[in-house]
C-alpha positions in Angstrom: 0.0 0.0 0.0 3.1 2.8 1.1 4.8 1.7 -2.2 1.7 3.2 -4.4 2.0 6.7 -2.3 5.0 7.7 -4.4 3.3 7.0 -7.4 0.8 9.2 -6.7 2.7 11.7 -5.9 4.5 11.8 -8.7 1.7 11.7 -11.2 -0.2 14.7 -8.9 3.1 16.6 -9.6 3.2 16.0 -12.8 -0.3 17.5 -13.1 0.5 20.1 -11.0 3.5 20.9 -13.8 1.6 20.7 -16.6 -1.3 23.0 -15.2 1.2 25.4 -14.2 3.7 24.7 -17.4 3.3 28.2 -18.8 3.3 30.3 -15.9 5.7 33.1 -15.5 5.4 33.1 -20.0 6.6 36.3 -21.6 3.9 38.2 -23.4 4.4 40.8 -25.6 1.2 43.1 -25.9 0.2 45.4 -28.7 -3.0 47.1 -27.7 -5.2 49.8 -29.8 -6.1 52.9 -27.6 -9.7 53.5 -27.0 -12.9 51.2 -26.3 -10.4 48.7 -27.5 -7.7 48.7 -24.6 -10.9 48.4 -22.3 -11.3 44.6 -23.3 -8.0 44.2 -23.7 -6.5 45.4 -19.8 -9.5 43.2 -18.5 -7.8 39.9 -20.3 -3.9 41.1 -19.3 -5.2 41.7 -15.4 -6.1 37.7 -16.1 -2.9 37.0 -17.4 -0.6 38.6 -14.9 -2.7 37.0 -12.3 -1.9 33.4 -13.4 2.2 35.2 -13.2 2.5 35.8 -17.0 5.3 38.8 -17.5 3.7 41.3 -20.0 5.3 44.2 -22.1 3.0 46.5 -23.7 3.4 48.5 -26.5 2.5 51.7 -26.2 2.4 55.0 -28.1 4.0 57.9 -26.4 0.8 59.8 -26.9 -1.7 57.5 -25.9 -5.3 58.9 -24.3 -5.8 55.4 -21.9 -3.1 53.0 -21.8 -1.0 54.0 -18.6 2.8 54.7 -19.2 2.9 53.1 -15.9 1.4 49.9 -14.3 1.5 47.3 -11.5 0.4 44.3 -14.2 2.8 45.5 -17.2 6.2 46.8 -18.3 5.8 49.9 -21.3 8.2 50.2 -24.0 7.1 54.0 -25.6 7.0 54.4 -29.5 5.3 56.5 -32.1 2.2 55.3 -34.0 -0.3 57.5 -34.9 0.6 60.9 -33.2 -1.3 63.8 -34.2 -3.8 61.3 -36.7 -5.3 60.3 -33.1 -6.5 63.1 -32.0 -10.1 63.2 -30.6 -11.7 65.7 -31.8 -11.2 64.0 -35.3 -14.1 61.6 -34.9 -16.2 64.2 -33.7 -15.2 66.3 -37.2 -15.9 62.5 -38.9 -18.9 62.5 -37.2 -20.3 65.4 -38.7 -19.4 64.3 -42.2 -21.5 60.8 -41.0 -24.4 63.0 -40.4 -24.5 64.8 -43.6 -24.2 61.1 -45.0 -27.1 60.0 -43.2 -29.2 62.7 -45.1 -28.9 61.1 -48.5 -31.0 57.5 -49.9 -30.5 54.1 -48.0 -28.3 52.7 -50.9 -25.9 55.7 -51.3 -25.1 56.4 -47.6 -23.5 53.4 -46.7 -21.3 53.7 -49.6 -20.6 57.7 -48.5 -19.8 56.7 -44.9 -17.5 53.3 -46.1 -15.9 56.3 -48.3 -15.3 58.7 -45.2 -13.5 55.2 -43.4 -11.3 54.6 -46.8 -10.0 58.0 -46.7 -9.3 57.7 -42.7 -7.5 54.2 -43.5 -5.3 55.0 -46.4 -4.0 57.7 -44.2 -3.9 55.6 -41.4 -2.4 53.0 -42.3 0.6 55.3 -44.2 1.4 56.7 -41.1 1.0 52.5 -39.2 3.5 51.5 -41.8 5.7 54.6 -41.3 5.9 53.8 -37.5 6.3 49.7 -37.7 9.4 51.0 -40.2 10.8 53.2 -37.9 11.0 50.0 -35.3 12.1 47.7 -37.8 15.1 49.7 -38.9 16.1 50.2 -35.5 18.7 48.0 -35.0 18.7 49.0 -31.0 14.9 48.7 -30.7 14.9 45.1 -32.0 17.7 43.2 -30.5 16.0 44.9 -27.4 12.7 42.8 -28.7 14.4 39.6 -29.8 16.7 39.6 -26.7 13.7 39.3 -24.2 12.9 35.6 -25.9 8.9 36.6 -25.8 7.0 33.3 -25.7 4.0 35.3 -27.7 2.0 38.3 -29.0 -1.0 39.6 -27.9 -2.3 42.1 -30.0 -5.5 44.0 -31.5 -4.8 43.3 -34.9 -7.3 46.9 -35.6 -4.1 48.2 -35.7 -1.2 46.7 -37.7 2.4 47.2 -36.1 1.1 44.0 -33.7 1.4 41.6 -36.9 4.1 43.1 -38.0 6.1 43.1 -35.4 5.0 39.5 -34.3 5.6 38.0 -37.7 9.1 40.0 -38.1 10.0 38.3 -34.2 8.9 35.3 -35.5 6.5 34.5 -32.7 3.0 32.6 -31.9 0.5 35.5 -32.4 -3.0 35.2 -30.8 -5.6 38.2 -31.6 -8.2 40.0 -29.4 -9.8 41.4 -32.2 -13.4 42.2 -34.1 -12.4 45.1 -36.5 -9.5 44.0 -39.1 -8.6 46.5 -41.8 -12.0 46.5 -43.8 -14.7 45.5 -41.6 -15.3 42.5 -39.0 -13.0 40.0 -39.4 -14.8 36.9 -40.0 -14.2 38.4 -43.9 -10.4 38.0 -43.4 -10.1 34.6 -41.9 -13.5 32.9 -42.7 -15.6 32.0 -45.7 -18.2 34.4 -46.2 -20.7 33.8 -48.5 -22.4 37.3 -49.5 -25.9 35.3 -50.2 -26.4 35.7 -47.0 -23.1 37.0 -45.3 -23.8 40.9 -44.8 -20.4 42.8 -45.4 -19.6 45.2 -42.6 -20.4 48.6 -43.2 -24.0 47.6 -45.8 -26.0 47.5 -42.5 -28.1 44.7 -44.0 -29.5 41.5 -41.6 -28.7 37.9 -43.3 -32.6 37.6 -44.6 -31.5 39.6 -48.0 -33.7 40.1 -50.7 -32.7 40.0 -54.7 -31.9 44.3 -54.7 -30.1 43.8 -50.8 -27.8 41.1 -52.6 -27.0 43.0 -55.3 -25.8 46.1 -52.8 -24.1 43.3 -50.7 -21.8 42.2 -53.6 -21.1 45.4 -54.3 -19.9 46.6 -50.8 -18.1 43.5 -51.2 -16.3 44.6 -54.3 -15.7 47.9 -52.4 -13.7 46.3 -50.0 -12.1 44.0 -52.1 -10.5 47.0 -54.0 -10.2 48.7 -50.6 -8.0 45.8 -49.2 -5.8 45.0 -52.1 -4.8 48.8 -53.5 -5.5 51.1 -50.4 -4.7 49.3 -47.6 -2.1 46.7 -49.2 -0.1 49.5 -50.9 0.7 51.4 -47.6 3.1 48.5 -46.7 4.3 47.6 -49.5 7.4 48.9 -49.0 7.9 48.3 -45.9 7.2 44.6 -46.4 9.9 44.4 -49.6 12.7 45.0 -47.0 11.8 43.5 -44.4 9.9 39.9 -45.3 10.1 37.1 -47.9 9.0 37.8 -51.4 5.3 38.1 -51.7 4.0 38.1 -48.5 1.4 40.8 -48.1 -0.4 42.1 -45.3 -3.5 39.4 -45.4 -0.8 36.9 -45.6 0.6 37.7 -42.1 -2.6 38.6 -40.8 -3.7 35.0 -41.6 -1.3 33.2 -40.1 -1.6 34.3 -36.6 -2.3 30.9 -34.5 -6.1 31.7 -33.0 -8.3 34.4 -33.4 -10.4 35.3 -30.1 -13.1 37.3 -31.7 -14.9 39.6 -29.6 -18.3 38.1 -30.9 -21.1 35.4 -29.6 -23.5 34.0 -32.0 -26.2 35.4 -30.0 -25.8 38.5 -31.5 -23.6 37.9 -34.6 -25.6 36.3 -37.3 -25.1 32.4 -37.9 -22.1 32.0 -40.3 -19.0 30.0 -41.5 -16.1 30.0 -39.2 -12.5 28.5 -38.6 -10.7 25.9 -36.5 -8.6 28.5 -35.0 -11.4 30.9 -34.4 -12.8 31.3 -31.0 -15.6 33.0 -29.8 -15.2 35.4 -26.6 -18.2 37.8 -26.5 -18.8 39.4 -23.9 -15.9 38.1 -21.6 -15.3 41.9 -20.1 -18.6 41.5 -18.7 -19.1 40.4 -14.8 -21.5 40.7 -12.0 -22.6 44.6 -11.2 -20.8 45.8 -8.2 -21.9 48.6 -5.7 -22.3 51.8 -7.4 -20.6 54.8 -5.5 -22.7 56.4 -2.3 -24.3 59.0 -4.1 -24.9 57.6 -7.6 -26.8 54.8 -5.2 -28.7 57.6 -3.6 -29.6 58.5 -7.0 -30.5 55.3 -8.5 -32.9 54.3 -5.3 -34.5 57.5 -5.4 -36.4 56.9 -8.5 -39.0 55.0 -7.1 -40.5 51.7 -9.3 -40.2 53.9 -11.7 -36.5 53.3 -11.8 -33.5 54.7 -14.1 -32.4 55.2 -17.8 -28.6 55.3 -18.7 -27.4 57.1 -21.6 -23.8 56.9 -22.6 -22.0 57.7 -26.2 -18.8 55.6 -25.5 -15.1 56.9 -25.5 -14.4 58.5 -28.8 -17.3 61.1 -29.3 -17.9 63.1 -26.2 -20.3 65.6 -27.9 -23.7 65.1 -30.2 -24.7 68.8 -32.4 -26.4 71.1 -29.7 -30.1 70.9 -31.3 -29.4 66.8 -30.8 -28.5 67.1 -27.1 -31.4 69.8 -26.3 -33.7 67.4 -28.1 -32.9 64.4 -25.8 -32.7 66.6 -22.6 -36.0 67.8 -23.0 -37.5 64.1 -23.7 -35.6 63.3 -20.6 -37.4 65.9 -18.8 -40.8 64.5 -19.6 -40.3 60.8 -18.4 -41.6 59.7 -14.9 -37.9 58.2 -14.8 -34.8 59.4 -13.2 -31.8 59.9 -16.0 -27.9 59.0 -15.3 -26.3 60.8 -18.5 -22.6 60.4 -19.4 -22.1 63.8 -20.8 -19.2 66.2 -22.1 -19.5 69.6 -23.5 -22.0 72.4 -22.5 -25.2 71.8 -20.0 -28.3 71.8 -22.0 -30.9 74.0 -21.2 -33.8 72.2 -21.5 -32.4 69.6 -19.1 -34.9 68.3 -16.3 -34.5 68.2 -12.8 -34.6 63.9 -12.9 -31.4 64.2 -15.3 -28.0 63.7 -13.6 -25.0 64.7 -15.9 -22.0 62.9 -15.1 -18.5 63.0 -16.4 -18.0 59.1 -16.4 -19.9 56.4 -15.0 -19.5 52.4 -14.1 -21.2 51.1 -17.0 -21.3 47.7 -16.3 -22.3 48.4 -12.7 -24.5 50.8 -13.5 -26.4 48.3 -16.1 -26.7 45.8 -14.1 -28.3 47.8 -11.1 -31.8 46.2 -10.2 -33.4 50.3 -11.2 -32.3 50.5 -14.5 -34.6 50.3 -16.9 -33.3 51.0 -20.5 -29.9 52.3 -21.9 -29.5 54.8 -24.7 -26.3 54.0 -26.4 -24.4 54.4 -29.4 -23.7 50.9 -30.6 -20.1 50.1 -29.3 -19.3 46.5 -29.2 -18.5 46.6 -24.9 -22.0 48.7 -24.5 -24.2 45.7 -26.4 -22.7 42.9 -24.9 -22.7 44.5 -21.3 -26.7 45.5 -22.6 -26.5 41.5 -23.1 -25.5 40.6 -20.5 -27.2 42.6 -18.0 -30.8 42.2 -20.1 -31.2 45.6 -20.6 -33.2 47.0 -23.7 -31.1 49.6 -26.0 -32.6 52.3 -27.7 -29.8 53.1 -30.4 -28.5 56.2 -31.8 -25.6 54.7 -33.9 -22.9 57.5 -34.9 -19.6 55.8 -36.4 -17.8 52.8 -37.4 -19.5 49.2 -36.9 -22.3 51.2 -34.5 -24.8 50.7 -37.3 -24.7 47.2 -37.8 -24.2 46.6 -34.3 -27.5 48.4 -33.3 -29.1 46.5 -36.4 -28.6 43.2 -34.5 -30.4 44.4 -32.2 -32.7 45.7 -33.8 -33.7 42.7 -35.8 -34.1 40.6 -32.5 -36.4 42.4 -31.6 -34.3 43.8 -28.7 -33.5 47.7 -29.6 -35.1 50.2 -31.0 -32.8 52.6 -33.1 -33.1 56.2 -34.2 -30.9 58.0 -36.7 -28.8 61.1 -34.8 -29.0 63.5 -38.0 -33.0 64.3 -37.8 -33.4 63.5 -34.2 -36.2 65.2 -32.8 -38.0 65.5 -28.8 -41.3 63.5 -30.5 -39.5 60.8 -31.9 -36.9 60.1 -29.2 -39.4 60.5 -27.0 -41.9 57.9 -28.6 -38.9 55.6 -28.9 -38.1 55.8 -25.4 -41.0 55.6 -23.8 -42.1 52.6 -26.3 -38.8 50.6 -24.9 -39.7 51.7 -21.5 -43.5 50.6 -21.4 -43.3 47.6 -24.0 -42.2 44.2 -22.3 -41.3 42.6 -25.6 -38.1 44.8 -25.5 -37.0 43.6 -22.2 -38.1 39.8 -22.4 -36.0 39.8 -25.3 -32.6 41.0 -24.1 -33.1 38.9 -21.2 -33.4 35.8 -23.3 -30.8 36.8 -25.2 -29.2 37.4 -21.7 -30.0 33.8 -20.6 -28.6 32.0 -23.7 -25.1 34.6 -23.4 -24.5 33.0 -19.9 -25.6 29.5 -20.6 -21.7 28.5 -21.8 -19.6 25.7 -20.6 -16.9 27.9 -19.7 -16.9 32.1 -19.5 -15.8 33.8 -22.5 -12.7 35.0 -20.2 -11.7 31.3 -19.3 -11.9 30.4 -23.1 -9.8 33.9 -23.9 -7.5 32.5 -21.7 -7.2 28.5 -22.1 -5.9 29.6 -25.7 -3.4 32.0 -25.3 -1.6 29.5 -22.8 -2.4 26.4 -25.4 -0.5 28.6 -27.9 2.2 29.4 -25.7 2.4 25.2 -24.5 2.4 23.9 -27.8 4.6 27.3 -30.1 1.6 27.6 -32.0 -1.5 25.9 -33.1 -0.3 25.3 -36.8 -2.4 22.5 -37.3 -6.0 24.3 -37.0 -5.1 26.6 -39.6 -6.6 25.9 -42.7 -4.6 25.4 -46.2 -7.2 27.3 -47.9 -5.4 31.2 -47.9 -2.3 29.7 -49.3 -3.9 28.9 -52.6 -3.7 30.9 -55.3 -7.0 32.7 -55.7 -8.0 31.0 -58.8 -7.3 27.8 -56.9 -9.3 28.7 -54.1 -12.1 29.4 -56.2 -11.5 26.0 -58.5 -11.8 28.1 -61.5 -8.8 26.2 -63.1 -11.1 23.0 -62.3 -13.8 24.8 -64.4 -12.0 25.7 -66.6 -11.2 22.1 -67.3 -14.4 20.8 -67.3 -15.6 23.8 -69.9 -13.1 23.1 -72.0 -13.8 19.4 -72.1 -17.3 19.6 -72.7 -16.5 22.4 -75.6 -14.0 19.5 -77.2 -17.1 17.1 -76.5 -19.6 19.1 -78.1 -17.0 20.2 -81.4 -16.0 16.4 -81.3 -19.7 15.5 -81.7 -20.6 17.9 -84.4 -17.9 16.7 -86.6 -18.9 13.5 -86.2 -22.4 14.4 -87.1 -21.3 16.8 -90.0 -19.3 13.6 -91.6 -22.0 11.0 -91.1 -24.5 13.5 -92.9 -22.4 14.5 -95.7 -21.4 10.6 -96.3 -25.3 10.2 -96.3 -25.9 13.0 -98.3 -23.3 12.1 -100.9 -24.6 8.2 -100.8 -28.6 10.0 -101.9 -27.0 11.9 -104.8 -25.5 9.1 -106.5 -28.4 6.9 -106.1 -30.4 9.3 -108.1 
C-alpha cells in the first residue's frame, strides 16, 4: 500500500506541472487605444494574475493605456501621433451626419468612403511607424533579446502583426475590426448570399436588390484591401519579409483568433478551426455603485433609471441633438444617469444627472435600470446582453450601425438616426422601450442564452493563449485554404477544365455528325 504513495505523488506533480507549465510566459502586448484597450487590460489583469510577464506597446501619446502599471512593463513608440486626436471623430462625425441625409443605398457607400479615406492615411502613417521599429537596429535586439513566448495584440491596428511576424513569434488576436470590416471576412468564408459585409447594415434575410448592394460593398472592400490598404506596406514589407508576403498573408497566419463576438448577437455564419468566440468576456456581475450615484439610482422609485452613454471616442452630439434628448428626458416619470461632455443643455430636467463618467457595467446591471440609450459600441451591447437591458440606439460611427441592427432585428433595440433627431421621436422611442415588455423579455433571453456557456468567455480567452504558448503555436487548426492561389481557391482552373472538355465534346460530336451526314448525303445523290 506505502509503495503506491510515491506513485501518486508523482503523477499529482506532474499534473500540478503541466497545469502550471506556462506560468511566469513572456507576453508581448500590442493594444489599440480606445474602447479597445478596455477589453484588452480586463484579459492582461487575467494574465498577470496566473504570473505571466507582460510588455505592452504603447504610443508615447496614448489617451488610456497608462505609461505606468502594476500588471505590465511599457516600452514607448510612435504610432499614430497627431492622426489620433479626438476631436477628429467628432469632425468624422459630422461628415457621417451629412451622409445619413442622402438614400438608403448611397449612404452606406458615403460613410465606407469617409472610413477609406481615414484608412489610407492611417495605415501610411501605421507602416511609417512599424518602419521606424524595424530599422532600428537598437529597438529590435532589445525585442528579440527578451525571448517573448507570444504576442497579444488587437490586430485593428497593424504594427502587432508586424512586429510579431518579423519576431517570428506565436500570435493570438483579441480582435473584431481588421482593416476593412469585421474580421470573420479576413479569416473565414463568407458567403455574401447571406453574409452581410460590414459597413451595408443589411441583416442575413437579403432580398434580390439587398444582394446585389451586398456584392457590391463587397467589391468595395475588395478594392479597398488590395490597393489602399495593401499598398501602404508595401514597402515596408519588400525590405523586411520574404517575397510576396502581403499584409493578409501575415494577418492570416496568426495561430487563433479570439473574436470579440457570440452568435447570439452575430448572425449564424461559416467559421474556422482557429477561431474562438469570446463575447462578452469583459462583462461580470454589477458591483456597488458609489454612495451617491446609489442615492440617485434608489430614489427613482419603481419607476427606476435610464442610462445614456455615447462611448469613448465622441464626447459631444450637435447642440439641437443634445437639447432634443434633454427635454425628452425631462418628460419621463424616470430618473436619467447621462454620461455627458461639453455644455449643460438648457432644457435639461430636474430627474437628469450629468456625469463625467460612470461604471457602466455596474450601472447596467443595477436592479433600477430600466433601458440604456447608447451608441452601438461593441462593450456597451454585450454589457446590454448581458445585464438584459433594452437599447434604444443612436448609432454614430464605425460598426455602430450594424451593431445596433442586430439588435434591432431581434427584436431587442429600437434605433433612431442622430441626423434628424427630434424631442417626438426620441421621446416615442423611449417611452415605447420603456413601457413595451417585448423589449426587455427579449434582451433577457438573449441574456440567458449569453451565460448558458460551458466555460466564460474570459476562461476560453484564456485557455488559448496558454495552449498557444504550451504547444509554439496551433499550426495544425489553420486551414490550407489562404495559401492557394485565388483562382485555386475558387476552382476556376477545375472549371475551366471541365468547360473546355465539354466544348471538345460538343465540337468532337458535331464533326462526327457533320461527316456522317455528308457521307449520307453524298450516298442520296448518286443513287439518283
Amino acid at each position: 500500500m506505502y509503495s503506491k504513495i510515491p506513485v501518486f505523488l508523482t503523477g499529482l506533480c506532474f499534473l500540478l506541472l503541466q497545469l502550471t507549465f506556462c506560468s511566469g510566459s513572456r507576453i508581448l502586448v500590442v493594444p489599440v487605444d480606445g474602447s479597445h484597450w478596455i477589453n484588452m487590460e480586463v484579459i492582461l489583469r487575467e494574465l498577470h494574475s496566473r504570473g505571466h510577464s507582460i510588455t505592452v506597446v504603447r504610443s508615447t501619446k496614448s489617451w488610456y493605456i497608462p505609461g505606468n502599471s502594476s500588471i505590465y512593463t511599457s516600452v514607448n513608440v510612435s504610432m499614430l501621433e497627431d492622426e489620433s486626436d479626438k476631436n477628429y471623430y467628432n469632425r468624422m462625425l459630422q461628415d457621417v451626419m451629412e451622409c445619413r441625409k442622402s438614400l438608403t443605398f448611397i449612404r452606406t457607400f458615403c460613410q465606407n468612403h469617409l472610413i477609406t479615406s481615414m484608412l489610407a492615411k492611417g495605415h501610411v502613417i501605421l507602416a511609417r511607424a512599424a518602419a521606424t521599429m524595424l530599422d532600428d537596429p537598437v529597438f529590435m535586439k532589445k525585442m528579440q533579446d527578451a525571448k517573448f513566448d507570444l504576442m497579444l495584440t488587437d490586430p485593428a491596428l497593424t504594427i502587432g502583426v508586424l512586429l510579431g511576424s518579423y519576431l517570428k513569434l506565436p500570435v493570438v488576436f483579441n480582435v473584431r475590426w481588421i482593416n476593412t470590416g469585421e474580421g470573420h471576412f479576413t479569416i473565414a468564408p463568407s458567403p455574401v448570399s447571406y453574409v452581410p459585409v460590414p459597413g451595408s447594415e443589411l441583416h442575413d434575410q437579403m432580398d434580390f436588390l439587398e444582394r446585389t448592394m451586398n456584392v457590391l460593398h463587397y467589391l468595395y472592400s475588395v478594392v479597398e484591401q488590395h490597393f489602399i490598404i495593401n499598398a501602404a506596406y508595401s514597402d515596408l514589407l519588400r525590405r523586411h519579409f520574404p517575397p510576396g508576403t502581403d499584409l493578409l498573408s501575415l494577418e492570416r497566419e496568426a495561430d487563433i483568433w479570439l473574436v470579440r463576438t457570440d452568435f447570439v448577437f452575430e448572425f449564424p455564419r461559416p467559421t474556422m478551426p482557429h477561431v474562438v468566440y469570446i463575447g462578452g468576456f469583459q462583462c461580470k456581475k454589477a458591483k456597488p455603485l458609489p454612495a451617491e450615484l446609489e442615492a440617485f439610482m434608489q430614489s427613482s422609485g419603481e419607476h427606476g433609471v435610464v442610462v445614456m452613454s455615447l462611448g469613448t471616442f465622441v464626447s459631444a452630439l450637435p447642440r439641437d441633438v443634445t437639447e432634443a434628448i434633454a427635454a425628452a428626458f425631462a418628460q419621463l416619470p424616470q430618473k436619467v444617469v447621462w454620461r455627458f461632455a461639453g455644455e449643460k443643455p438648457s432644457s435639461l430636467g430636474n430627474n437628469t444627472l450629468l456625469v463625467d463618467w460612470l461604471p457602466q457595467n455596474n450601472i447596467l446591471g443595477h436592479p433600477k435600470t430600466r433601458a440604456f440609450v447608447a451608441h452601438g459600441g461593441t462593450n456597451g451591447i454585450y454589457e446590454a446582453i448581458y445585464h438584459g437591458v433594452p437599447v434604444l440606439g443612436l448609432p454614430l460611427l464605425f460598426d455602430q450601425f450594424d451593431n445596433l441592427l442586430r439588435l434591432k432585428v431581434r427584436r431587442a433595440a429600437r434605433v433612431l438616426e442622430a441626423k434628424s433627431l427630434t424631442k417626438e421621436d426620441f421621446l416615442e422611442a423611449l417611452t415605447d422601450i420603456l413601457e413595451t415588455p417585448l423589449y426587455r423579455n427579449n434582451i433577457q433571453h438573449l441574456s440567458q442564452l449569453h451565460r448558458d456557456k460551458p466555460m466564460s468567455p474570459m476562461d476560453t480567452a484564456i485557455f488559448w493563449i496558454e495552449y498557444v504558448i504550451r504547444n509554439k503555436g496551433a499550426a495544425h487548426l489553420k486551414s490550407a485554404g489562404f495559401s492557394l492561389p485565388w483562382y485555386s481557391y475558387f476552382c476556376l482552373d477545375v472549371a475551366l477544365l471541365i468547360m473546355a472538355l465539354i466544348g471538345a465534346l460538343v465540337w468532337a460530336s458535331s464533326l462526327v455528325c457533320r461527316v456522317v451526314c455528308c457521307r449520307r448525303f453524298r450516298r442520296k445523290i448518286k443513287a439518283e
